[in-house]
C-alpha positions in Angstrom: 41.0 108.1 82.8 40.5 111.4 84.8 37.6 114.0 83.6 37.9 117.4 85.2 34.5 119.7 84.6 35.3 123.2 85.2 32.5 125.8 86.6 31.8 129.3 87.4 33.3 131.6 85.3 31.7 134.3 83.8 31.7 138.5 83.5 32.3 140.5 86.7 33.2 144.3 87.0 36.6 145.1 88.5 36.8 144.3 92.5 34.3 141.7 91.9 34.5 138.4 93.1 33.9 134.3 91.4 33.9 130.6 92.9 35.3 128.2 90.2 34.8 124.5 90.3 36.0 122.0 89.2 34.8 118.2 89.8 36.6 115.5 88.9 35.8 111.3 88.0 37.3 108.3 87.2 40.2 108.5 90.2 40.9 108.4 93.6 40.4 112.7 94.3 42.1 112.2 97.5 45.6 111.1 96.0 45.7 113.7 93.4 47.3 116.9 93.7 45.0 119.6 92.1 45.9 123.3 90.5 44.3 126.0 88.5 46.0 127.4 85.6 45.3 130.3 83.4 46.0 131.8 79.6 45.0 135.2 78.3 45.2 135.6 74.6 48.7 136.0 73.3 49.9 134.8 76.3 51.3 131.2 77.4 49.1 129.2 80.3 50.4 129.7 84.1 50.0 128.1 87.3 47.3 130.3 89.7 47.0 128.0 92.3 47.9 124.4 93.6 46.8 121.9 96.4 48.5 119.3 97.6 46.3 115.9 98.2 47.2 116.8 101.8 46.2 120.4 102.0 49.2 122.5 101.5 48.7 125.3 98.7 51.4 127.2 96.8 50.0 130.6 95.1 51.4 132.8 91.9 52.8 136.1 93.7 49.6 138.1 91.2 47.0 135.9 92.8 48.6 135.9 96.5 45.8 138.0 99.3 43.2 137.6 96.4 42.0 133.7 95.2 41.7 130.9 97.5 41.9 127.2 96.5 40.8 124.4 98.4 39.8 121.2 97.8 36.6 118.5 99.2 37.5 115.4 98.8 34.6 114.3 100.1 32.8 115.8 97.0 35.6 115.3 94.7 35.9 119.1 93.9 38.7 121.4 93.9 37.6 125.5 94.3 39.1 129.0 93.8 37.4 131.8 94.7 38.9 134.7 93.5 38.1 138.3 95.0 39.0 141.5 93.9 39.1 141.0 90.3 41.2 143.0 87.8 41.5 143.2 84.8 44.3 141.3 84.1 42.7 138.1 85.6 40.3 138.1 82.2 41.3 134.7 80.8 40.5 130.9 80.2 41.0 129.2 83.6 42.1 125.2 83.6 41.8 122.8 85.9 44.2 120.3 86.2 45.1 117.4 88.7 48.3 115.6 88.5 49.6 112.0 89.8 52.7 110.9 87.5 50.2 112.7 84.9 49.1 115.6 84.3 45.1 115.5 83.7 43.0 118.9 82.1 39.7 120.4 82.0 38.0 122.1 78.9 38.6 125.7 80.7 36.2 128.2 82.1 36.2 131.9 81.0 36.6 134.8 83.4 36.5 138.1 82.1 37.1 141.6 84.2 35.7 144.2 82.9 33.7 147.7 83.6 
């Protein structure tokens, strides 16, 4: 069984900036490929970001020049810093690592607002 705890959210003005974590136990990190997902309210959950268990990351086209994931296996920690908030970011973030199965966190909140 895989636990992901998810860190680091909270309220930021507009053009501000976060570092999520997430840590995971119970697996081998380093074999896992590891994403965040979001969901606003009224709105269905969708990818953010994802790392590969060998580095390579794949970005949603809202998020692309603005969050950053990346991962420390060392630490068994995935990361996304996210900089120059808007608005629209405000919602539950997840974090999720898959091998054959897809594994969650409880979610962190971000909210962007003035």
């Amino acid at each position: 069984q895989v636990q992901l705890v998810e860190s680091g959210g909270g309220l930021v003005q507009p053009g501000g900036s976060l570092r999520l974590s997430c840590a995971a136990s119970g697996t081998i990190f380093r074999l896992y490929a590891m994403g965040w997902y979001r969901q606003a309210p009224g709105k269905q959950r969708e990818l953010v970001a994802t790392i590969a268990s060998g580095g390579y990351t794949n970005y949603a086209d809202s998020v692309k020049g603005r969050f950053t994931i990346s991962r420390d296996d060392a630490k068994n920690t995935v990361y996304l810093r996210l900089n120059n908030l808007k608005p629209e970011d405000t919602a539950v973030y997840y974090c999720n690592a898959y091998n054959r199965v897809n594994y969650w966190g409880q979610g962190t909140q971000v909210t962007v607002s003035s």
